[in-house]
VMD Tcl script that builds the backbone (N, CA, C; Angstrom):
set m [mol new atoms 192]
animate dup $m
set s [atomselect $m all]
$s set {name element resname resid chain x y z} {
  {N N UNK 1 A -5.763 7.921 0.186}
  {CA C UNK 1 A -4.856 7.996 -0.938}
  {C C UNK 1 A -5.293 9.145 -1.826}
  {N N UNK 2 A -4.185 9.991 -2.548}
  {CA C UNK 2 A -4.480 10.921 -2.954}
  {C C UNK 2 A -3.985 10.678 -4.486}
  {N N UNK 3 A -4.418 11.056 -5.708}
  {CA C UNK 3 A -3.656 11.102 -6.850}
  {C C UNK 3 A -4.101 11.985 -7.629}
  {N N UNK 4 A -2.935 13.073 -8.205}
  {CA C UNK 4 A -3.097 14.138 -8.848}
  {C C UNK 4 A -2.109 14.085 -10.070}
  {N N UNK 5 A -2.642 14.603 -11.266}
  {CA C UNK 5 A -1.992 14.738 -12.326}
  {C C UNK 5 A -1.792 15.881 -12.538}
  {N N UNK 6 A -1.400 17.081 -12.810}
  {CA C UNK 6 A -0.889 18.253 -13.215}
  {C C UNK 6 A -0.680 18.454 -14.444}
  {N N UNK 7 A -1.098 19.736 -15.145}
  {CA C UNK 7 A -0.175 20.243 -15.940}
  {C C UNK 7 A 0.885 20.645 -16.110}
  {N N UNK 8 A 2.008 20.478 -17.087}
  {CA C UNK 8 A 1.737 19.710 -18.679}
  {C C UNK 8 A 1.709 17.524 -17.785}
  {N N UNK 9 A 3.044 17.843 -16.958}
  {CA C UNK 9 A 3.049 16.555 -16.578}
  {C C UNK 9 A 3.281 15.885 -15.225}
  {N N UNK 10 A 3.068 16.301 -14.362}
  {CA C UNK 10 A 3.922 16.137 -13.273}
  {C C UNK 10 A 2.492 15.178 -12.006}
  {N N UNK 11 A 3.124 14.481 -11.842}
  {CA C UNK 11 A 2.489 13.229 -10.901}
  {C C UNK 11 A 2.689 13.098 -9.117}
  {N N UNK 12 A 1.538 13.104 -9.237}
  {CA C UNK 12 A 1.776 13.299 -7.227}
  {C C UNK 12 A 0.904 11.820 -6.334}
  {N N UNK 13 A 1.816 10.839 -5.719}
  {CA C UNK 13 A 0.640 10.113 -5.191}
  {C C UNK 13 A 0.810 10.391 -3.465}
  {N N UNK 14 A -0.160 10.324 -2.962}
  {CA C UNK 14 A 0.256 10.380 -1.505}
  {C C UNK 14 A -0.745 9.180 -0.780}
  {N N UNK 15 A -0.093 8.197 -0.146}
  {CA C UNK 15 A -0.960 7.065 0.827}
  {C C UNK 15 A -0.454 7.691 2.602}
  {N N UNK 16 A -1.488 7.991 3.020}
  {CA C UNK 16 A -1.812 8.047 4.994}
  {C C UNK 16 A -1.782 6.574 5.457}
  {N N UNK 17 A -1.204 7.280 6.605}
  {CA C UNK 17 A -1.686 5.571 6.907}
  {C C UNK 17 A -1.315 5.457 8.585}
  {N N UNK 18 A -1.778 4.594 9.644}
  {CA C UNK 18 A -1.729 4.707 11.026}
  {C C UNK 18 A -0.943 4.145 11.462}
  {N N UNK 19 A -0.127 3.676 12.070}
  {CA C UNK 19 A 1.056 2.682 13.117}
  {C C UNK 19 A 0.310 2.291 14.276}
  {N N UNK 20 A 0.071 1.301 14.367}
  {CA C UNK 20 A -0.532 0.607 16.121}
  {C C UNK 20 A -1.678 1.676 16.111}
  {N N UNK 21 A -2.666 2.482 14.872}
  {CA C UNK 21 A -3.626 3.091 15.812}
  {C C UNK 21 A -3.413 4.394 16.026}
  {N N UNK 22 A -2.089 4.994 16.325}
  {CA C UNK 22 A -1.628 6.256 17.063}
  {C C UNK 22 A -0.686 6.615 16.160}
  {N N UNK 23 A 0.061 6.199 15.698}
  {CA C UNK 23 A 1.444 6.640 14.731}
  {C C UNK 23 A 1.241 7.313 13.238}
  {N N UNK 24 A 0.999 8.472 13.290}
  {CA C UNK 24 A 0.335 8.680 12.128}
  {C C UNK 24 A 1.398 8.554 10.865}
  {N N UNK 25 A 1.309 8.606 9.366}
  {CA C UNK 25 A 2.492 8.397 8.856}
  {C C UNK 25 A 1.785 9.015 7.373}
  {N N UNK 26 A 2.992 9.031 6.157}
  {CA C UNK 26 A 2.353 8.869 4.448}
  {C C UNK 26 A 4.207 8.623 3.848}
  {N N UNK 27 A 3.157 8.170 3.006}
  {CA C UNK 27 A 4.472 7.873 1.510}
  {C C UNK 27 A 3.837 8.971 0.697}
  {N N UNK 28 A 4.718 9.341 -0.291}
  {CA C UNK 28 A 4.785 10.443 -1.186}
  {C C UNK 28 A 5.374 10.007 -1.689}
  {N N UNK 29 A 5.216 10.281 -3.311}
  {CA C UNK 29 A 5.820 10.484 -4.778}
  {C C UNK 29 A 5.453 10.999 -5.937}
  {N N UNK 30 A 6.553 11.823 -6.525}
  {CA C UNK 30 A 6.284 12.467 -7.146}
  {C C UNK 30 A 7.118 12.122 -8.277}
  {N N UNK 31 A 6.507 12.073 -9.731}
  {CA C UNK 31 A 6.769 11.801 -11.107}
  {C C UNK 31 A 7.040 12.602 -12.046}
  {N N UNK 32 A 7.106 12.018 -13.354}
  {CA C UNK 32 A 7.129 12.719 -14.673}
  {C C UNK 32 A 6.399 12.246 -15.895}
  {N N UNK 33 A 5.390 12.346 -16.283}
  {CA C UNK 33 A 4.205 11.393 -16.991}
  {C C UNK 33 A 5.273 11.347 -18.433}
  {N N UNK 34 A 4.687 10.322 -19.038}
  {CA C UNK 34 A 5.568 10.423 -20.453}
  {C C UNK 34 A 4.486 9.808 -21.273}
  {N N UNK 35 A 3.841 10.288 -22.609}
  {CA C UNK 35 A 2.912 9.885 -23.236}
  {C C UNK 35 A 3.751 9.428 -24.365}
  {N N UNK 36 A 3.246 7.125 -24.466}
  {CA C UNK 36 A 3.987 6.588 -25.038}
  {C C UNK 36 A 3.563 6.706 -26.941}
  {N N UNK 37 A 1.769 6.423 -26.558}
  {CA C UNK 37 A 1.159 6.406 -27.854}
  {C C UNK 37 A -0.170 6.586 -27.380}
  {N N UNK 38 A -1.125 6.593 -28.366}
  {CA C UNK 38 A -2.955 6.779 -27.884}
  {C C UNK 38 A -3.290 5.832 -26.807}
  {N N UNK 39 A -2.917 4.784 -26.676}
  {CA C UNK 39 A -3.299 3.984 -25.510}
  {C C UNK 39 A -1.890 3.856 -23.988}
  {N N UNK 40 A -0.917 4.384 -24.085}
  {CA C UNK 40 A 0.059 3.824 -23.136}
  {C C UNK 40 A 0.661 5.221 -22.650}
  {N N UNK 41 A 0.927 4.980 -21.258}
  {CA C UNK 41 A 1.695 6.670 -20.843}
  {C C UNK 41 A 2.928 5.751 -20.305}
  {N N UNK 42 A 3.817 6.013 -19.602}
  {CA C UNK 42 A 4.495 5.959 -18.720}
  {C C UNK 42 A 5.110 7.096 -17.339}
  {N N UNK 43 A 4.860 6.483 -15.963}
  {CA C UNK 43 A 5.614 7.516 -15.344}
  {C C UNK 43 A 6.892 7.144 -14.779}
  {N N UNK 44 A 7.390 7.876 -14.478}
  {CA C UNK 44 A 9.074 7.445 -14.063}
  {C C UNK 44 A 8.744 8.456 -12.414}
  {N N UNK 45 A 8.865 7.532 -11.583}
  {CA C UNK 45 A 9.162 8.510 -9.891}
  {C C UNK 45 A 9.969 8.759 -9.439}
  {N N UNK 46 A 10.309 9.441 -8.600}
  {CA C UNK 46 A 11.077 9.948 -7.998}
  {C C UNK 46 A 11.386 8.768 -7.033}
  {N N UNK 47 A 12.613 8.746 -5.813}
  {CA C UNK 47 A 12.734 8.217 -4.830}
  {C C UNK 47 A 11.308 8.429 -3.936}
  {N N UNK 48 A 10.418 7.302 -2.881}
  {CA C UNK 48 A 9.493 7.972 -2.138}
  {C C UNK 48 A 10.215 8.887 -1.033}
  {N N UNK 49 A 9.127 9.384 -0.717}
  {CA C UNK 49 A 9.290 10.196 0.545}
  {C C UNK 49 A 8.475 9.624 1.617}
  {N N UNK 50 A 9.094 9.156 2.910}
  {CA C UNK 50 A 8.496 8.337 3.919}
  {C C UNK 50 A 8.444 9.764 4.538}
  {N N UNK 51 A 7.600 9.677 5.556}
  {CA C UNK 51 A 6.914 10.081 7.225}
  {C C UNK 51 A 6.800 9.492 7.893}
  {N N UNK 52 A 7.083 8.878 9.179}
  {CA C UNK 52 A 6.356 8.329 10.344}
  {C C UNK 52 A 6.571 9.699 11.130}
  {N N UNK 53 A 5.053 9.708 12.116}
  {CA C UNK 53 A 5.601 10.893 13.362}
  {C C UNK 53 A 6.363 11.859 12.905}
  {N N UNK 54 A 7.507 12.324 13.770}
  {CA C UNK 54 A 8.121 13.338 13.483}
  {C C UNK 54 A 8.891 13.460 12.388}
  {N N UNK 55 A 9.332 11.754 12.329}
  {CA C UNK 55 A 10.404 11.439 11.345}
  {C C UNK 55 A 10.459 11.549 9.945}
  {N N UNK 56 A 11.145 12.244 9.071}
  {CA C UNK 56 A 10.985 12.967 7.794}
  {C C UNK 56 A 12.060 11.589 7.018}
  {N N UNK 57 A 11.924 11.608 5.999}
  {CA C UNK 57 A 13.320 10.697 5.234}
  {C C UNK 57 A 14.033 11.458 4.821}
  {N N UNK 58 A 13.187 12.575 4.071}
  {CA C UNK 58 A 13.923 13.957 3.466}
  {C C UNK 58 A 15.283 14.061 4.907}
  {N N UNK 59 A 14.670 14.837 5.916}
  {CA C UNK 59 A 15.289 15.104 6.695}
  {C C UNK 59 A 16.473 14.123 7.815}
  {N N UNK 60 A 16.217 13.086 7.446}
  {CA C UNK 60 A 17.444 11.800 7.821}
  {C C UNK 60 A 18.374 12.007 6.781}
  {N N UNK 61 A 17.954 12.321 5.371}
  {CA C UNK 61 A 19.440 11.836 4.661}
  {C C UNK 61 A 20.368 13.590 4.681}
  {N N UNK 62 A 19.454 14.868 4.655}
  {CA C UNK 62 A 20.154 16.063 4.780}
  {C C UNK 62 A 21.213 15.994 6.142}
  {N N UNK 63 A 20.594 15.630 7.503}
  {CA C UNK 63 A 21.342 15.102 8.703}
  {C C UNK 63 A 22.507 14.714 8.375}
  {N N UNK 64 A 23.042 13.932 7.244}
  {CA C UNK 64 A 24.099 12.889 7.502}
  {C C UNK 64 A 25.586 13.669 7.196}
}
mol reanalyze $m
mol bondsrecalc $m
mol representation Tube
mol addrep $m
């Protein structure tokens, strides 16, 4: 698992992960941090972005 914050705000998480062993895969998302007060932020994400194998999500919904 990966998590990056950016300047000024921008949020990135990424989880890997295996299928049966062999299927390699990740989720992705990417945000917009929002600073509520001294103690509270909020982020708002984007839709994720799946991978399995070859298979893109990005690239299933451009397909249609």
């Amino acid at each position: 698992m990966v998590h990056v914050v950016e300047v000024p705000d921008t949020i990135s998480n990424r989880v890997s992960f295996s299928v049966f062993g062999f299927l390699d895969g990740e989720v992705s998302l990417n945000g917009k941090l929002k600073v509520l007060d001294d103690k509270w932020i909020q982020v708002v994400f984007e839709p994720p972005h799946l991978k399995i194998g070859s298979l893109d999500s990005n690239t299933a919904v451009r397909a249609k």
